[in-house]
N, C-alpha and C positions, 0 to 999 in steps of 0.2 A: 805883648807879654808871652813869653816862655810857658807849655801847656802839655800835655801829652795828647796823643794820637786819640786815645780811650775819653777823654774828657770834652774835646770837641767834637766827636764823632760816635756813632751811634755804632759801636762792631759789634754785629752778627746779634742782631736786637732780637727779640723777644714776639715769632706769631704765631697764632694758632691755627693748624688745618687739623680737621676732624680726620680720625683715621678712617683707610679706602674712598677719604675725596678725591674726585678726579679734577684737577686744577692742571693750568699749563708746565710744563717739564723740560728743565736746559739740561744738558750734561756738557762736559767740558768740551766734546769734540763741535758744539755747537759753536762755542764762541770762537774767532778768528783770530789771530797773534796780530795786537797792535792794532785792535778794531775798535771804535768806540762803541757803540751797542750792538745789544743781541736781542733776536726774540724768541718764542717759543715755535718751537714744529710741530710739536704733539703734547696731547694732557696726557697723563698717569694718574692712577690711584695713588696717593699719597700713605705710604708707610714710612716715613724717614729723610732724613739727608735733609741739606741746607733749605732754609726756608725764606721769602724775599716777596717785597711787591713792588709794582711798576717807579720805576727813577731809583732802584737800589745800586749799587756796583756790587758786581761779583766779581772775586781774587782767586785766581787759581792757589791754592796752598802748596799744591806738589809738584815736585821733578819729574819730567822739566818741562811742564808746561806755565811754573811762574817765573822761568828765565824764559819760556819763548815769547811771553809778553801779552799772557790770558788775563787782560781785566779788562770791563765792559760792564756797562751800563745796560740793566732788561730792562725792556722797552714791550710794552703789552699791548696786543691787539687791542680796539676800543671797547668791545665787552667785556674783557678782562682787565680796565683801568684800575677797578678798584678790587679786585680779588687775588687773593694769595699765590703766590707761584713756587715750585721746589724744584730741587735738581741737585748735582751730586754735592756726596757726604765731603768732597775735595774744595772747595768753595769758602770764602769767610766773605762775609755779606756785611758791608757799608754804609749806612744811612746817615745824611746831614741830619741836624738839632734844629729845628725851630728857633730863627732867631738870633742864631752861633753858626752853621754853618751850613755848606749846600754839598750836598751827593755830588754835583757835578765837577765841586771843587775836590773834593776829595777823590774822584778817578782821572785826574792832572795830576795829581796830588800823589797818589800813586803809581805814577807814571815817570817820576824824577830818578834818576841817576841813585842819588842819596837813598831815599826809601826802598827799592826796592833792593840795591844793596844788602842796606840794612834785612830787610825780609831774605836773601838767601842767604844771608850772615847766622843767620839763627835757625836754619831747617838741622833739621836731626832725624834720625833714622837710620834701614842700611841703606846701601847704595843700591839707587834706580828706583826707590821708593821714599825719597827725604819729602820733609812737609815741617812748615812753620807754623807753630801753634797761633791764636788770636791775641795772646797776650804780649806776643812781638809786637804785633803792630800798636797795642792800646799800646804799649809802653815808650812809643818812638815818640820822640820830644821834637815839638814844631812851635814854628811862631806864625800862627797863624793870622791872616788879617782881618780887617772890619768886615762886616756882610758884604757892603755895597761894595769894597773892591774888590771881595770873592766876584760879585758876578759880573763886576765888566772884566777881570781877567777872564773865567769862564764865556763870554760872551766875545771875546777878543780871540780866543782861541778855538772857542767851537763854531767863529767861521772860518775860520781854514779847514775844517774838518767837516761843516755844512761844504762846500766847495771841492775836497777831497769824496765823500761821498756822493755828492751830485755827479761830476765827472765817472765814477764809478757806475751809475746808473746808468751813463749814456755808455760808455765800453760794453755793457754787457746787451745792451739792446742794439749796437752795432753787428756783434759779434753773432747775435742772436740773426740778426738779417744779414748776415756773411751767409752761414750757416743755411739757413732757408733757400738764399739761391742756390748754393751749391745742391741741396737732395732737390729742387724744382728743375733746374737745368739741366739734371744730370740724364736724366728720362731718354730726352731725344739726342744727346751725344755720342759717337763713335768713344769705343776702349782701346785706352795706350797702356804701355808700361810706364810708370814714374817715373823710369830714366828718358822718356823722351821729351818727358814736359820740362823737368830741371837736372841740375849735376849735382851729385859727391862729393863736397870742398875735405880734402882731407888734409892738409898744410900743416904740420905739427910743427907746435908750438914749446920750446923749451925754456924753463924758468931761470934755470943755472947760465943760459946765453943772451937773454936780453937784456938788451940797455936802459930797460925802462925801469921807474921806483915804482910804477904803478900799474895796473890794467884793469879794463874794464870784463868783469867775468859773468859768465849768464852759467849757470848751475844748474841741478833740481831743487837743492834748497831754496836759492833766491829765486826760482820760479815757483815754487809751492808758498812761499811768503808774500807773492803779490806779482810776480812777474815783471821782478826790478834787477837789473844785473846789482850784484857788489862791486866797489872799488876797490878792489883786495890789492895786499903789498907782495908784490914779487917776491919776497924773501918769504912770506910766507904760506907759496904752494911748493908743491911737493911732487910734483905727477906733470908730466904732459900734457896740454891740452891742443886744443885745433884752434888756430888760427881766422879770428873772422875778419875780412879785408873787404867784405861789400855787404851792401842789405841784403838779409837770407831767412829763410825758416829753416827754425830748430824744430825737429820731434825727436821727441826723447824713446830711444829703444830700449829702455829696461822697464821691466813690467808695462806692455802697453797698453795692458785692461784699464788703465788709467793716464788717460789721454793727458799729455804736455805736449802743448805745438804753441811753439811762440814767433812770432811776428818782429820781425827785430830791422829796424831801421839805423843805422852805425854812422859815425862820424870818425873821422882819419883817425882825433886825436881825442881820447888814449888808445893804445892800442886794445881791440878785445877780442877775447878768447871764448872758451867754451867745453864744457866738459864733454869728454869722449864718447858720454852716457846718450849724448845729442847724436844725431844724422843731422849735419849742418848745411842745408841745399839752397843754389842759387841757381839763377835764371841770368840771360843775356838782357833783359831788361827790367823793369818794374811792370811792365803790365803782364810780362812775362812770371813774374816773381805771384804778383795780386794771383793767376793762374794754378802756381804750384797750392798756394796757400789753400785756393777752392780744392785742389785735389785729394791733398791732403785731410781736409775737411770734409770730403765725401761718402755717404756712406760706405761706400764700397770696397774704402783706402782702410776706415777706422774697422770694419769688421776682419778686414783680411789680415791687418797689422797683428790683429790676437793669436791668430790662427798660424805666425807662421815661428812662433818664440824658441828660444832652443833652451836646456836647461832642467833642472830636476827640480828644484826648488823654488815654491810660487813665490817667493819676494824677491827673487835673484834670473828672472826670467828674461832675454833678451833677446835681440832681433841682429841679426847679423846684416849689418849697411847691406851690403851684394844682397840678401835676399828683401830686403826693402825696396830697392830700386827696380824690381821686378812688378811687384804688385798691380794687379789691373787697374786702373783709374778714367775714372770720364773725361775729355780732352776738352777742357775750358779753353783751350786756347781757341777752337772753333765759333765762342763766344762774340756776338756781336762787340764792337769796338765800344760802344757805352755802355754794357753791360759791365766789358771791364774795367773801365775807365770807374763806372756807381763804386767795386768792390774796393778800387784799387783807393776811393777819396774815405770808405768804409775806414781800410786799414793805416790811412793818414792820419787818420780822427783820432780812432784808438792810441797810436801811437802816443799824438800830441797832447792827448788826456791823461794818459798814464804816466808822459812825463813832466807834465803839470801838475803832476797829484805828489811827483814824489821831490819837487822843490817846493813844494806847500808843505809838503810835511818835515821836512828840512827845515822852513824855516819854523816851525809849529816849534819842531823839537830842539833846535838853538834856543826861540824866547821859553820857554817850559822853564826853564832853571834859573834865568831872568828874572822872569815874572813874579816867580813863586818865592825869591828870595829877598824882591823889592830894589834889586840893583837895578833893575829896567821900570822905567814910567812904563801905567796902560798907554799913555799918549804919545809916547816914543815909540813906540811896540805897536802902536796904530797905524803909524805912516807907512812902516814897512807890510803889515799886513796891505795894507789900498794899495800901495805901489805894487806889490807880487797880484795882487788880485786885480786889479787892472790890467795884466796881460794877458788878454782873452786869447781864447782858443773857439774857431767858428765850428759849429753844430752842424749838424746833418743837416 
């Protein structure tokens, strides 16, 4: 049956925090674009703005953080299960009904194509500060289903997201013991310059001359989004980029008080590029490459990199390739043969995690609109989840 948004769903409910309680505190920059949960960092005295407790979803309201994809589920420490949580006035706060419907369905649920649409259909304001009021969304008309298949959908779908989060666990405590050898090792190592460890790929790349419909592009966008290249269409760049033809690390020379070093393992086909904003370095081999990555990863590399920017304007700061390739660095190639051999199975891992994570969520985000509008069985929609999830990826 045909229902509004507002009648199955509990928008922006009704709690009470006493004023100057100090309760846990999100603001927008907490949550991740495209993340299922968030938790708190820090409590606040409580004077204002959106109010929530544990299993709510919070909705970004504002441009353009409800087009970059801010809704998430707060997830509270275990002393805080049952206590009030606040965070900003930008916010419209979600709770299932008892009975009629569940939170976790409703942040799917807000996740479709259609809704959210709908929610940037209706922002109002000037520009660069548009926001959708809550009565948008009570007012968006859904056919919602029974409980029980609210949560084997939800239960269908937040394993692939148990699974995209797991893998995410294990990258960053890779990366985390990447990191570790490089400042342990680096002690008793001889200093080289960067250009003796790896080279310079500068091969430009032109849009207006390729034969391709498509390429595989690595950005700062799509590295600040999760460190996923785009499949962007030929026709629609606009700028040269550089050519990548082998496995390489990118570190990105604008602003480098904010470290992007990516790890990029390539196959022939599509072809993939890379924005200029990158120093795109390769090595004569892979254990050679596992090397560059430690260098770059070094204390030594990341402090000097700040130090050498040109430019007047701090969000426009950058590093000029020639004077990066300069920089001192500890010479991991001196590194016993299994030493590199441990980092180089490290940045395997990583790799094959992160691109395991981003065909789970592929196909998460195909059954989403499926699921949601009952053209897909749960038990159609099951086999392909076991089958993608059946292709393990080995652990440390």
């Amino acid at each position: 049956m045909m229902s509004t948004f507002g009648e199955m769903f509990d928008v922006d409910p009704k709690i009470r925090i006493a004023k100057n309680s100090e309760v846990p505190f999100i603001e927008m920059a907490d949550i991740e674009p495209w993340t299922r949960t968030v938790g708190s960092k820090r409590r606040k005295k409580f004077s204002g703005g959106s109010k929530f407790l544990d299993g709510d979803v919070l909705v970004a309201r504002i441009t353009p953080s409800l087009e970059n994809g801010k809704t998430s589920i707060y997830r509270a420490i275990q002393s805080d299960k049952q206590a009030p949580a606040c965070g900003s006035t930008e916010f419209i706060v979600v709770r299932g009904i008892a009975g009629r419907s569940l939170s976790e369905f409703a942040y799917y649920l807000l996740r479709t194509v259609d809704l959210r649409s709908h929610l940037i259909a209706n922002m109002n304001g000037s520009s660069g500060r548009q926001r959708v009021e809550a009565n948008a969304l009570r007012d968006y008309v859904i056919d919602l289903p029974p409980l029980d298949e609210q949560q084997r959908i939800v239960g269908l779908l937040g394993t692939l997201d148990d699974k995209i989060e797991s893998n995410q666990t294990v990258v960053t405590r890779a990366e985390q013991l990447i990191d570790e050898i490089a400042e342990q090792k680096a002690i008793d190592l001889p200093t080289v310059a960067l250009s003796e460890v790896c080279s310079l790929s500068k091969s430009t790349w032109k849009p207006e001359t390729s034969p391709d419909q498509t390429v595989q592009l690595f950005s700062l966008p799509a590295f600040d989004e999760g460190a996923t290249p785009e499949q962007a269409a030929v026709a629609s760049i606009k700028s040269n980029k550089t050519l990548m033809d082998r496995p390489g690390v990118l570190v990105s020379r604008l602003n480098p008080r904010f470290s992007r070093m990516w790890w990029v393992e390539i196959d022939a086909t599509p072809v993939s590029v890379c924005s200029p904003e990158f120093a795109y370095l390769t090595a004569g081999d892979m254990h050679g490459l596992a090397c560059t990555w430690l260098a770059v990863r070094s204390p030594e590399f990341r402090g000097e990199i700040v130090d050498r920017v040109t430019g007047t304007s701090g969000s426009h700061q950058r590093v000029r390739p020639a004077d990066l390739m300069t920089i001192g660095v500890p010479d991991y190639r001196s590194l016993a043969e299994h030493t590199q051999m441990a980092v180089l199975t490290l940045l395997h891992l990583v790799s094959a995690r992160r691109q395991q994570s981003v065909v789970l969520a592929e196909l998460r985000d195909a059954l989403l609109p499926e699921l949601m509008s009952g053209r897909m069985r749960v038990d159609e929609a099951g086999c392909l989840v076991s089958e993608a999830l059946n292709e393990e990826v080995a652990d440390v």
